[in-house]
LUMZA-167478 format. One record per residue (C-alpha): residue number from 1; residue in one letter; chain; z, x, y. Coordinates in nm, 2 decimals, always signed. Each point is the difference from the previous one (the first is absolute). Layout:
# residues N
+-----+--------+--------+--------+--------+--------+
| num | residu | chaine |     up |   east |  north |
+-----+--------+--------+--------+--------+--------+
| NUM |      a |      A |      Z |      X |      Y |
...
+-----+--------+--------+--------+--------+--------+
This chain:
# residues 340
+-----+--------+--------+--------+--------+--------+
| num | residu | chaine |     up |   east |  north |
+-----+--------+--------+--------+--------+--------+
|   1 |      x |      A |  +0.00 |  +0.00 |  +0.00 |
|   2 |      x |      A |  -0.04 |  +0.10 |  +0.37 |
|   3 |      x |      A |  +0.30 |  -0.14 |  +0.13 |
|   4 |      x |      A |  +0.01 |  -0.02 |  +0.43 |
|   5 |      x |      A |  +0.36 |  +0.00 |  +0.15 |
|   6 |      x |      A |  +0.09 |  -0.09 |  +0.35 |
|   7 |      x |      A |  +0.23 |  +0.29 |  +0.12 |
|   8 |      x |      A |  +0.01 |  -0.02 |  +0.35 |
|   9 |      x |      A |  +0.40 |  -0.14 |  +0.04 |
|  10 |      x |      A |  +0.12 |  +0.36 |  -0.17 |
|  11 |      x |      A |  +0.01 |  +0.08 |  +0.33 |
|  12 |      x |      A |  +0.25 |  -0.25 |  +0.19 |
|  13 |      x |      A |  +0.35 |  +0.11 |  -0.18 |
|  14 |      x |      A |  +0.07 |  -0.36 |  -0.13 |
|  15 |      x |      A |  +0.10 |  -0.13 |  -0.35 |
|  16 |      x |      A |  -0.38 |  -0.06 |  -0.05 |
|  17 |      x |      A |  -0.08 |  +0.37 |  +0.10 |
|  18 |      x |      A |  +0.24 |  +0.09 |  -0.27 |
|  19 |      x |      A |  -0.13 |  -0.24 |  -0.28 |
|  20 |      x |      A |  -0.38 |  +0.11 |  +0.11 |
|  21 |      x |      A |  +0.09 |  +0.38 |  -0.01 |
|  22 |      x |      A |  +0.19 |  +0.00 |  -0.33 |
|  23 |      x |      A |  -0.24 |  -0.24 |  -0.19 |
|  24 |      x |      A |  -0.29 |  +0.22 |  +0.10 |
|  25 |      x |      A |  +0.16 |  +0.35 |  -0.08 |
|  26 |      x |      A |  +0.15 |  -0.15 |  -0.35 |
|  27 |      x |      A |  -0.38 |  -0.18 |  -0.07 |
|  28 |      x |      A |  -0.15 |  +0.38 |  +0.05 |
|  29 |      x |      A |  +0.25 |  +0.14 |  -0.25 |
|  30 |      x |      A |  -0.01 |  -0.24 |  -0.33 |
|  31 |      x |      A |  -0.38 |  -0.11 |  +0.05 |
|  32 |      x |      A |  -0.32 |  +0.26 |  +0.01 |
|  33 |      x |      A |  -0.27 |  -0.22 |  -0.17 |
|  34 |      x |      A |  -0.06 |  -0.25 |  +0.27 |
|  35 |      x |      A |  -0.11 |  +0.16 |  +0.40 |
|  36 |      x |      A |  +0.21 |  -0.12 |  +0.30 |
|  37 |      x |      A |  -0.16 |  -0.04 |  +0.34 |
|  38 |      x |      A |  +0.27 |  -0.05 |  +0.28 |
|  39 |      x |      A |  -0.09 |  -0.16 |  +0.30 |
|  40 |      x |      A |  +0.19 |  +0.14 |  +0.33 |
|  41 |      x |      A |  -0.02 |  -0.18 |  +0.37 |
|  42 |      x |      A |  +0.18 |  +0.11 |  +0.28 |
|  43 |      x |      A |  -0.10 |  +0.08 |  +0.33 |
|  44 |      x |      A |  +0.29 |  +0.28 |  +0.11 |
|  45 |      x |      A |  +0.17 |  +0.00 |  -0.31 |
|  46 |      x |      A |  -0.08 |  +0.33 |  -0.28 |
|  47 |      x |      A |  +0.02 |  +0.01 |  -0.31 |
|  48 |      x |      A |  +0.01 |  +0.34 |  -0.21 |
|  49 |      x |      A |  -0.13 |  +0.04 |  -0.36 |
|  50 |      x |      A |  +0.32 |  +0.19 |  -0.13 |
|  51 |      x |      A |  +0.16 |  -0.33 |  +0.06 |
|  52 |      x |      A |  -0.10 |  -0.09 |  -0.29 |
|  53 |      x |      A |  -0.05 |  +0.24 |  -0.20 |
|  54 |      x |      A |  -0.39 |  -0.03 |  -0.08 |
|  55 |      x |      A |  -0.07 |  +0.23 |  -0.22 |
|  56 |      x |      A |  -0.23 |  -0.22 |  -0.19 |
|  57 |      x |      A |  -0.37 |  +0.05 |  -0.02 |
|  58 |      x |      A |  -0.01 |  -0.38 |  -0.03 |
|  59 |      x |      A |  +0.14 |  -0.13 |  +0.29 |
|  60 |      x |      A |  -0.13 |  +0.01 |  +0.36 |
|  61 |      x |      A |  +0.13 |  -0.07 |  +0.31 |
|  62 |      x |      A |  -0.18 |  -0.17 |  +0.30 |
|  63 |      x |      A |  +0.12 |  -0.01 |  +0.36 |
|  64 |      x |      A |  -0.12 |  -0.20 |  +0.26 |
|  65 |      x |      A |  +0.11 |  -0.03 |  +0.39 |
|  66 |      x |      A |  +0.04 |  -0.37 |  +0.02 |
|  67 |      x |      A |  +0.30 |  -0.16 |  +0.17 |
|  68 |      x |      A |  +0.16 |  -0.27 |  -0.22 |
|  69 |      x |      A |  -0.03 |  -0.21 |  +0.25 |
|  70 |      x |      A |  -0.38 |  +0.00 |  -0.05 |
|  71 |      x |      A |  +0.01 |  +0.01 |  -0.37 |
|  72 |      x |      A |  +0.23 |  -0.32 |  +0.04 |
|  73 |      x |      A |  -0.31 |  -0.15 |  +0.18 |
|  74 |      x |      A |  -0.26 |  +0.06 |  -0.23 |
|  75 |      x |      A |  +0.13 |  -0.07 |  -0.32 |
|  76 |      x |      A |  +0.29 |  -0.24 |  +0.06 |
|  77 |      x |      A |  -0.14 |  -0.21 |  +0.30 |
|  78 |      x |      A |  -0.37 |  +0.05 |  -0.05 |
|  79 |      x |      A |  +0.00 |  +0.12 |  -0.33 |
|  80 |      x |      A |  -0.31 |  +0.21 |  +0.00 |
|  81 |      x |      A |  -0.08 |  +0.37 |  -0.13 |
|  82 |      x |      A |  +0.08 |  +0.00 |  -0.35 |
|  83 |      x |      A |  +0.23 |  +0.34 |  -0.05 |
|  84 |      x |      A |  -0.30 |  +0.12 |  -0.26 |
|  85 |      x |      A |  -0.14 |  +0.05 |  +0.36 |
|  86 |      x |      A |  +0.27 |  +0.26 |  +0.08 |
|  87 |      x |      A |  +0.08 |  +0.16 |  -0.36 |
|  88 |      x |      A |  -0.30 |  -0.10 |  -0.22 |
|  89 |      x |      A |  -0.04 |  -0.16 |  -0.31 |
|  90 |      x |      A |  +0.34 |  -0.13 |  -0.19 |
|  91 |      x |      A |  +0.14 |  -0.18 |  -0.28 |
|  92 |      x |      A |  +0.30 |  -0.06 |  +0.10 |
|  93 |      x |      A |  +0.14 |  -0.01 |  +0.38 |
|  94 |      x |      A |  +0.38 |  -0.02 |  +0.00 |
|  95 |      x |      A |  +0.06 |  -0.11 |  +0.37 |
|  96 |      x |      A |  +0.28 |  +0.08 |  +0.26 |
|  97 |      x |      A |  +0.27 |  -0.21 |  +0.17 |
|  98 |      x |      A |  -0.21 |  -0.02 |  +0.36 |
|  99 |      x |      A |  -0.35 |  -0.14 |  -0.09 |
| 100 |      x |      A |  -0.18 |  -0.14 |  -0.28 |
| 101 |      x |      A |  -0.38 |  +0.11 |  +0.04 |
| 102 |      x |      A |  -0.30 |  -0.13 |  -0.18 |
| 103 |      x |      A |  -0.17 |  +0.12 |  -0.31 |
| 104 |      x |      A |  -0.38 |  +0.00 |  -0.17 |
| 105 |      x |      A |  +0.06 |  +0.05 |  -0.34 |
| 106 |      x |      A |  +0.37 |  +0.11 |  -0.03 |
| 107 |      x |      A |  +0.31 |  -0.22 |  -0.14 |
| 108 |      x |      A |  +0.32 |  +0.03 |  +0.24 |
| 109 |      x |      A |  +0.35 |  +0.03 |  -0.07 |
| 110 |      x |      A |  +0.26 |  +0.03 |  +0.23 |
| 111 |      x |      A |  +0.38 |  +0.03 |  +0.03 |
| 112 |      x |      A |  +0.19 |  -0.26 |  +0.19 |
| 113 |      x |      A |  +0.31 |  +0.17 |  +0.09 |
| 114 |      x |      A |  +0.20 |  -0.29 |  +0.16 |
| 115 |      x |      A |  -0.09 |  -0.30 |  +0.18 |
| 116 |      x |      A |  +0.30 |  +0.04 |  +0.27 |
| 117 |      x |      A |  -0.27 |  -0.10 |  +0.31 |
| 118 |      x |      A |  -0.06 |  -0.36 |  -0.22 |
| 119 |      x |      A |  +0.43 |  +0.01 |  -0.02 |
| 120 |      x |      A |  +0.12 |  +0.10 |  +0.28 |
| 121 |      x |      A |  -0.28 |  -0.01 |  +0.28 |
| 122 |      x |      A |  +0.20 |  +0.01 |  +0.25 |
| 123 |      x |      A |  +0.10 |  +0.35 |  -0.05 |
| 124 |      x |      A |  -0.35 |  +0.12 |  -0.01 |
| 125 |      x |      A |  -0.22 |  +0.04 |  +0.38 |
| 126 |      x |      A |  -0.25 |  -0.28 |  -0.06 |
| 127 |      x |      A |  -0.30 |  +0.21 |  +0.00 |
| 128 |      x |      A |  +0.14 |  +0.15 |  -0.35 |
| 129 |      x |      A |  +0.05 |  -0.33 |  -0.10 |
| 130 |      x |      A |  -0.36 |  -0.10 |  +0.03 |
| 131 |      x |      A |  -0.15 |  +0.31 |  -0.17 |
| 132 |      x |      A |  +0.20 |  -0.02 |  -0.26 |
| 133 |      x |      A |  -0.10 |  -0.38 |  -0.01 |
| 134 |      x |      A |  -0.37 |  +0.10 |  -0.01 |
| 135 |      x |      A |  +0.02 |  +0.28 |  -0.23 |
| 136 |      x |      A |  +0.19 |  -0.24 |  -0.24 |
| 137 |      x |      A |  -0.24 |  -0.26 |  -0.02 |
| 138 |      x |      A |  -0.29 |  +0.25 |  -0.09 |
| 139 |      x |      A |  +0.24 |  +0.10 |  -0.27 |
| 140 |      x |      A |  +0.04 |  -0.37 |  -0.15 |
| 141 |      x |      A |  -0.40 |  -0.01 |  +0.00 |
| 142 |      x |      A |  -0.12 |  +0.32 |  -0.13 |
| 143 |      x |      A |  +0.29 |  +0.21 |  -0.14 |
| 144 |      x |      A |  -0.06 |  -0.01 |  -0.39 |
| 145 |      x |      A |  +0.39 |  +0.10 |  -0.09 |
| 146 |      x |      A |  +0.27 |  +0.08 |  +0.25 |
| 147 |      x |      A |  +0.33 |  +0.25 |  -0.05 |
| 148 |      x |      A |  +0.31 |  -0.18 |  +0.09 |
| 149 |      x |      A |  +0.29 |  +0.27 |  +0.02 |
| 150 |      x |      A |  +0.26 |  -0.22 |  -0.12 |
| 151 |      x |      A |  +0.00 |  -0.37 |  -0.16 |
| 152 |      x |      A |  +0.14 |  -0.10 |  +0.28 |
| 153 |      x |      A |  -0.26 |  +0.04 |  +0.18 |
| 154 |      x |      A |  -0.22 |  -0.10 |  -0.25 |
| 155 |      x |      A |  +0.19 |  -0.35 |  +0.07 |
| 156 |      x |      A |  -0.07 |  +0.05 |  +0.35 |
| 157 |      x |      A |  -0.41 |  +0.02 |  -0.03 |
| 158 |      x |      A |  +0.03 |  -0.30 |  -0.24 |
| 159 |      x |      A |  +0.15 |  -0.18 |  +0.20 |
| 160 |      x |      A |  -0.11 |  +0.11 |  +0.33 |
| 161 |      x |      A |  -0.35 |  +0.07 |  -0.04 |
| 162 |      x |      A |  -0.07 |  -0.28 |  -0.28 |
| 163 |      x |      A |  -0.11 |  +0.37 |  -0.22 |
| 164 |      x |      A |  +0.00 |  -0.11 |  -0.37 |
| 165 |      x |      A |  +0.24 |  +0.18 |  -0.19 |
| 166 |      x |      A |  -0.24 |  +0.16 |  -0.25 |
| 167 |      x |      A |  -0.17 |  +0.19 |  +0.29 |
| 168 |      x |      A |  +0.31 |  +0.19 |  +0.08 |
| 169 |      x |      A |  +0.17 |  +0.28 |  -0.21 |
| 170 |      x |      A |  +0.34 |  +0.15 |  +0.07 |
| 171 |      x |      A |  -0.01 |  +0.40 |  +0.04 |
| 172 |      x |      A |  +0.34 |  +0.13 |  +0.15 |
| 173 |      x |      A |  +0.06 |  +0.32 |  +0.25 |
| 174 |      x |      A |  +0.20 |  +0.28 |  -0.05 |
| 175 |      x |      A |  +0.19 |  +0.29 |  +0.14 |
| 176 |      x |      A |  -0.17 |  +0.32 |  +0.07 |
| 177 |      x |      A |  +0.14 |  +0.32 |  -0.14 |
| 178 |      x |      A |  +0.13 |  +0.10 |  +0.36 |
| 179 |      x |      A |  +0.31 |  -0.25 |  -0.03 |
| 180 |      x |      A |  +0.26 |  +0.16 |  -0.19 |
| 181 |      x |      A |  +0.39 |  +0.09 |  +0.04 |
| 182 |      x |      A |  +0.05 |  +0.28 |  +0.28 |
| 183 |      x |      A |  +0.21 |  +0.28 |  -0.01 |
| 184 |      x |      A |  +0.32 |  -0.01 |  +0.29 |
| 185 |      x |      A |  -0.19 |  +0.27 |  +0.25 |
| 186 |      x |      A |  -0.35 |  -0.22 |  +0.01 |
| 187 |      x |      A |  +0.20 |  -0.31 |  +0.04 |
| 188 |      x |      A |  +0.28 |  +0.18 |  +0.34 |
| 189 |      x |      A |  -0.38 |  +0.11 |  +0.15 |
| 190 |      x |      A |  -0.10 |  -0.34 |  -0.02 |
| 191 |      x |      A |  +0.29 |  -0.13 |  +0.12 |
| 192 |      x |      A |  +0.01 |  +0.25 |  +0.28 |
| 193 |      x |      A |  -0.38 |  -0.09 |  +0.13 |
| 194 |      x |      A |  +0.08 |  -0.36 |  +0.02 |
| 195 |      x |      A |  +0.36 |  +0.05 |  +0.13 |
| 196 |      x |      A |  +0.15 |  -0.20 |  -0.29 |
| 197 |      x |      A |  +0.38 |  +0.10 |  -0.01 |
| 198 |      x |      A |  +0.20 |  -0.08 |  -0.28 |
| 199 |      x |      A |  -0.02 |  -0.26 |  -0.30 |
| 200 |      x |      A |  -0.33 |  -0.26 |  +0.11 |
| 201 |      x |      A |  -0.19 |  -0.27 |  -0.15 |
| 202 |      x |      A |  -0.33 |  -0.07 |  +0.04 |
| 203 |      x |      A |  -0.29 |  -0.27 |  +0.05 |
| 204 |      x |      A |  -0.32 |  -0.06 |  +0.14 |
| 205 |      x |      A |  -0.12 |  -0.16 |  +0.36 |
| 206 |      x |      A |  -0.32 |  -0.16 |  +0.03 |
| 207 |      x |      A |  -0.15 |  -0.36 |  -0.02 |
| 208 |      x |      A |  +0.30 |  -0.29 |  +0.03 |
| 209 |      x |      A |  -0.05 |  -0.05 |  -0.33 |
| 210 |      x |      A |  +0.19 |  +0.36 |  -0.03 |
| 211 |      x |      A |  +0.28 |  -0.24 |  +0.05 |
| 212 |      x |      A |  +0.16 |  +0.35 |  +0.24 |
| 213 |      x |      A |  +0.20 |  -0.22 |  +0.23 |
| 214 |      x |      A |  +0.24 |  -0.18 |  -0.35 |
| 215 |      x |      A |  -0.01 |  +0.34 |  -0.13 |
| 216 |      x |      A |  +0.18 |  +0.14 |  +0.36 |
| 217 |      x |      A |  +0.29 |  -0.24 |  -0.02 |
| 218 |      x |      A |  +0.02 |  +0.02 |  -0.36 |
| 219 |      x |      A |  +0.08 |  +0.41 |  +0.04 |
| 220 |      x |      A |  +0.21 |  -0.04 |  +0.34 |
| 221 |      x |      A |  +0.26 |  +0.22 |  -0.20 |
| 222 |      x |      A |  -0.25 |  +0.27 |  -0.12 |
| 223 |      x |      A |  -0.18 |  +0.25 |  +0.14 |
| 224 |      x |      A |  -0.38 |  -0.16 |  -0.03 |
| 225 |      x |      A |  -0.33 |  +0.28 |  +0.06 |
| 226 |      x |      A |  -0.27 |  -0.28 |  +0.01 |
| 227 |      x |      A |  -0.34 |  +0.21 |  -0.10 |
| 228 |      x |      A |  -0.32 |  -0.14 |  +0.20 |
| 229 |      x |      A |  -0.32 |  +0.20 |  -0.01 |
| 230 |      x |      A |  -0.14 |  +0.20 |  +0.19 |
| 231 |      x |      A |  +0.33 |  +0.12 |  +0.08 |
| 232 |      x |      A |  +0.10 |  +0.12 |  -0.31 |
| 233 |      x |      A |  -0.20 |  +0.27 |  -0.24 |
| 234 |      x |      A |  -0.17 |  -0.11 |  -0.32 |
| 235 |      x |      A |  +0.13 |  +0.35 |  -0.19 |
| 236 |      x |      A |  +0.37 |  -0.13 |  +0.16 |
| 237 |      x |      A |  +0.06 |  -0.28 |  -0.16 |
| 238 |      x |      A |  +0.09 |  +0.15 |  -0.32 |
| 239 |      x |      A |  +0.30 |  +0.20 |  +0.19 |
| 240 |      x |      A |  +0.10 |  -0.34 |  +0.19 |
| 241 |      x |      A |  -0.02 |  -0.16 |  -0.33 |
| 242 |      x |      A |  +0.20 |  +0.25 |  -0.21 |
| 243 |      x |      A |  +0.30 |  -0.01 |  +0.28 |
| 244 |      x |      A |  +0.08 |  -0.33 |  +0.06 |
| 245 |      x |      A |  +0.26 |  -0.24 |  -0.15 |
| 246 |      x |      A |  -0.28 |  -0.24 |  -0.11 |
| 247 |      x |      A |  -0.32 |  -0.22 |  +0.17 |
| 248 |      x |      A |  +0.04 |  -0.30 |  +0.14 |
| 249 |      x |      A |  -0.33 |  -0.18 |  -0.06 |
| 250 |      x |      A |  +0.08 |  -0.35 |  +0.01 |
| 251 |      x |      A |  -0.39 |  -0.08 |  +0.18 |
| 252 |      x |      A |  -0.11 |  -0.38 |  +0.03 |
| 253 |      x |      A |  -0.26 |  +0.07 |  -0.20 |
| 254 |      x |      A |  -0.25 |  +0.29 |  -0.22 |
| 255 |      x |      A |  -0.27 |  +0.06 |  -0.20 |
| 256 |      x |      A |  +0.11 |  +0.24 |  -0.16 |
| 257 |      x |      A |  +0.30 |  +0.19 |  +0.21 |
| 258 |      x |      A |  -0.07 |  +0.37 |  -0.10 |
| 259 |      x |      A |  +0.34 |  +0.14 |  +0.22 |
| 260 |      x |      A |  +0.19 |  -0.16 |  -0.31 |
| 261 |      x |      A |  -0.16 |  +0.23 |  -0.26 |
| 262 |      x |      A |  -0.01 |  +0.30 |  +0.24 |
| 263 |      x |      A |  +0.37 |  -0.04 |  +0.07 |
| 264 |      x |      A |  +0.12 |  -0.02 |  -0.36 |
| 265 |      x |      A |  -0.22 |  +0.30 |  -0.11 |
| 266 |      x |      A |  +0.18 |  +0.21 |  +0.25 |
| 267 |      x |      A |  +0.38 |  -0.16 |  -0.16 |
| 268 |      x |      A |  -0.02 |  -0.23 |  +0.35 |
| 269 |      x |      A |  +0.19 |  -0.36 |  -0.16 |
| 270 |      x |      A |  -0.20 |  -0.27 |  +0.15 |
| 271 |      x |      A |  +0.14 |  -0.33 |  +0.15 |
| 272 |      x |      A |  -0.33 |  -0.23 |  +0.01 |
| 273 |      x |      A |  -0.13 |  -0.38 |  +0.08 |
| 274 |      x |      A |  +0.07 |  -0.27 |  -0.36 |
| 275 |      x |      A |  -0.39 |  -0.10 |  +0.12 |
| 276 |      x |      A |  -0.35 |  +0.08 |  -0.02 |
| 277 |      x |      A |  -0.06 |  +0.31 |  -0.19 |
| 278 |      x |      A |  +0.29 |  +0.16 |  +0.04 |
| 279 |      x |      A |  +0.23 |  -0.11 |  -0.25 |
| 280 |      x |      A |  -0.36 |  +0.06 |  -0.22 |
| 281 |      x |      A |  +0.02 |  +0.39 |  +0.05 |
| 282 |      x |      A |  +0.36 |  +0.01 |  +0.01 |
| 283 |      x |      A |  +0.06 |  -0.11 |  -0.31 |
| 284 |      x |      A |  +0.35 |  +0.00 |  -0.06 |
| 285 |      x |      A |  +0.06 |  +0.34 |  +0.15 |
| 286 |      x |      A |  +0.08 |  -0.08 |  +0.34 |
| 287 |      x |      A |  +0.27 |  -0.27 |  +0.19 |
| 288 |      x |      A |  -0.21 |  -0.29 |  +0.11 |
| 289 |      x |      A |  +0.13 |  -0.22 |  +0.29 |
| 290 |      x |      A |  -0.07 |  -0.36 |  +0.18 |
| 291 |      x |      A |  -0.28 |  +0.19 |  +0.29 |
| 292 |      x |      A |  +0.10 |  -0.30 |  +0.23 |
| 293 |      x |      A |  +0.42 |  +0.06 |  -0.01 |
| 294 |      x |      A |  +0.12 |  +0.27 |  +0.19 |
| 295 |      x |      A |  +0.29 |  -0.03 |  -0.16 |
| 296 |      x |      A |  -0.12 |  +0.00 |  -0.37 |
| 297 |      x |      A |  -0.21 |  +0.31 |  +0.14 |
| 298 |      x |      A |  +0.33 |  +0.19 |  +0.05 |
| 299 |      x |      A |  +0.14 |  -0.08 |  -0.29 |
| 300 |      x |      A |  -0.23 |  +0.12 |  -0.15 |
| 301 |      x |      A |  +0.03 |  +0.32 |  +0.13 |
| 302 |      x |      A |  +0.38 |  +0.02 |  -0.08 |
| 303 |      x |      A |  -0.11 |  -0.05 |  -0.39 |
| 304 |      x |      A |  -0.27 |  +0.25 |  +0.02 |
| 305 |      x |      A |  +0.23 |  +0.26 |  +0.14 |
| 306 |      x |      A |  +0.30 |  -0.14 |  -0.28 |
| 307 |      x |      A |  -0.30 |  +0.09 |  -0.30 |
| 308 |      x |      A |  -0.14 |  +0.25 |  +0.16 |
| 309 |      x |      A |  -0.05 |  +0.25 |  -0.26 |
| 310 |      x |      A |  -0.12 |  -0.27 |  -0.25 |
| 311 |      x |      A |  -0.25 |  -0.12 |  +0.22 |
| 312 |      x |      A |  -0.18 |  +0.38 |  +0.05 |
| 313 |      x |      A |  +0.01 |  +0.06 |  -0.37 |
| 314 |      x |      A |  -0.19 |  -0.36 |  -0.08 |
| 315 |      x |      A |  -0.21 |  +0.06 |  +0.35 |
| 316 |      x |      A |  -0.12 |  +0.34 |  -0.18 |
| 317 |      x |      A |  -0.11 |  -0.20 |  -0.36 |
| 318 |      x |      A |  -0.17 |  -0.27 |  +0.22 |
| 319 |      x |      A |  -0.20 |  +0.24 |  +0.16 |
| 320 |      x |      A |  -0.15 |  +0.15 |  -0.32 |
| 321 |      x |      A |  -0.14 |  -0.38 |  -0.06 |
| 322 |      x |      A |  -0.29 |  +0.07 |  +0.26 |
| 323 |      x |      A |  -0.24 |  +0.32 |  +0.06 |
| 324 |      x |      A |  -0.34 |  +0.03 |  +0.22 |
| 325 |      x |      A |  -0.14 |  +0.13 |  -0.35 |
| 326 |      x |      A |  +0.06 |  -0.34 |  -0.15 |
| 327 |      x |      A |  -0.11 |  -0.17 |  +0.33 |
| 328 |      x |      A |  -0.31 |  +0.13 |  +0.00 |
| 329 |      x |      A |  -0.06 |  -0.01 |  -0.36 |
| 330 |      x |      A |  -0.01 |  -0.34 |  -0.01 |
| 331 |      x |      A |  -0.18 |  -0.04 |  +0.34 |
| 332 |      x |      A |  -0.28 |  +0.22 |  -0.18 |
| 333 |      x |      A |  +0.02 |  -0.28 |  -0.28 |
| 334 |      x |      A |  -0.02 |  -0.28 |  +0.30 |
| 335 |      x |      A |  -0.34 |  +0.19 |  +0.10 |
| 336 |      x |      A |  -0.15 |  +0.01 |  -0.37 |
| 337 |      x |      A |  +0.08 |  -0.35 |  -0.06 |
| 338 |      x |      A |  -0.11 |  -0.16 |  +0.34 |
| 339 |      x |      A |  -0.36 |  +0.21 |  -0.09 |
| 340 |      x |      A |  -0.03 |  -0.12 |  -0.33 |
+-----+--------+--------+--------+--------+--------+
């Protein structure tokens, strides 16, 4: 097969960029039958071959200055220029989270990540709202089988997007090999760059649906370093992971919610949401809490920190459950059966 791959949000530092980068690199390393074509837009954004690793003699990679503002034009608004224009001749084109172009002869797949602008709108400017929209209904119409990362948001396409079940398959993410325990003197530098001074937990700001402001009262009595990119380093995050009491991710809502696998890999315990997909990659190795009670949220907290020791020891066997090997192992089966 000649299998075409939409690359282009590697770039952006999001939980997409991390899915796309790891499901690329681990596609290259189990599978050197098929030839991989990735297709790369940006208009100021680079992207450097070592990322990834090709070493291949199968796989090329094909940049192209074009904002994604004016890919979002042409292929979800207009939907014109079929991406064999760009990369050539395909089987398969796996497509990307921004824009769902037309093909000639190729079938589609593409991953659906999480439908939080169809949830929670509101949180979202409403000019991602309506891309997403558009891209979305080019999916229902021409994508032959779509990646859910979890079953819950499998549920959600069903039941948002009228998708028939049959179309969608269930492929989870992983952790990469970066998040692991750190020793004492990587985790004091850490805590010295970001000016973290004694015992701290952690969560995450963002969209509402972050659920930031519960968290805040719920951890009056703690010290609380909230991580928010840009601000904090990618290659820190294991070191802010492996010093803190625990992770409060008690979100609104996720499609997958990578922080809780990246956290227990690193022997972070993880306070986390009783909905959507949480509880799903959990399992039953984290303390799961009411998202909506502020108080339930802190008591939470007070277990975690009672079973603390449990909870890393069963956070380090759940993570062993997922790998980007297995991830894009059976993505690679997703391609060969959507081409058959």
């Amino acid at each position: 097969m000649k299998i075409g791959i939409d690359i282009s949000q590697i770039v952006y530092g999001t939980g997409v960029s991390v899915y796309t980068k790891n499901l690329v690199e681990n596609l290259l390393k189990i599978d050197n039958r098929n030839e991989y074509i990735f297709f790369f837009a940006s208009l100021r954004r680079k992207i450097q071959n070592p990322n990834f690793k090709i070493q291949n003699q199968n796989v090329k990679l094909k940049t192209f200055k074009i904002p994604p503002t004016l890919l979002e034009i042409l292929w979800n608004r207009l939907h014109i220029l079929p991406v064999e224009k760009f990369i050539g001749g395909v089987d398969v084109f796996h497509s990307s989270d921004w824009t769902e172009p037309p093909v000639k002869k190729a079938v589609k797949v593409t991953t659906i990540h999480d439908l939080a602008v169809l949830r929670y709108p509101e949180t979202f400017p409403q000019k991602i709202v309506e891309v997403h929209k558009r891209k979305l209904e080019w999916v229902k119409k021409e994508t032959r089988l779509i990646i859910a990362v979890s079953e819950s948001t499998k549920k959600d396409i069903v039941e948002l997007l009228g998708i028939k079940p049959e179309k969608i398959r269930v492929i989870y993410e992983a952790v990469g090999k970066e998040f692991e325990p750190q020793d004492k003197n990587k985790i004091e530098k850490i805590k010295k760059k970001y000016g973290i001074k004694g015992d701290y937990l952690l969560a995450f700001s963002g969209p509402e649906r972050k659920n930031l402001e519960r968290i805040r009262q719920a951890t009056e009595e703690f010290n609380l370093f909230v991580i928010g990119q840009p601000y904090v380093e990618h290659q820190d995050l294991p070191g802010l992971y492996s010093g803190a009491l625990g992770l409060v991710y008690a979100s609104l809502y996720e499609g997958f919610g990578l922080p809780i696998l990246e956290a227990m890999a690193c022997g972070c315990p993880v306070v986390t949401s009783n909905v959507s997909s949480m509880p799903e990659v959990a399992g039953k190795a984290a303390i799961l809490v009411d998202h909506l009670s502020v108080e339930n949220i802190k008591m939470g907290i007070k277990k975690m920190l009672k079973e603390r020791e449990k909870l890393i020891k069963l956070g380090f066997r759940r993570v062993l459950d997922f790998s980007w090997q297995k991830t894009a192992r059976q993505t690679l089966e997703i391609y060969e059966e959507a081409y058959k």
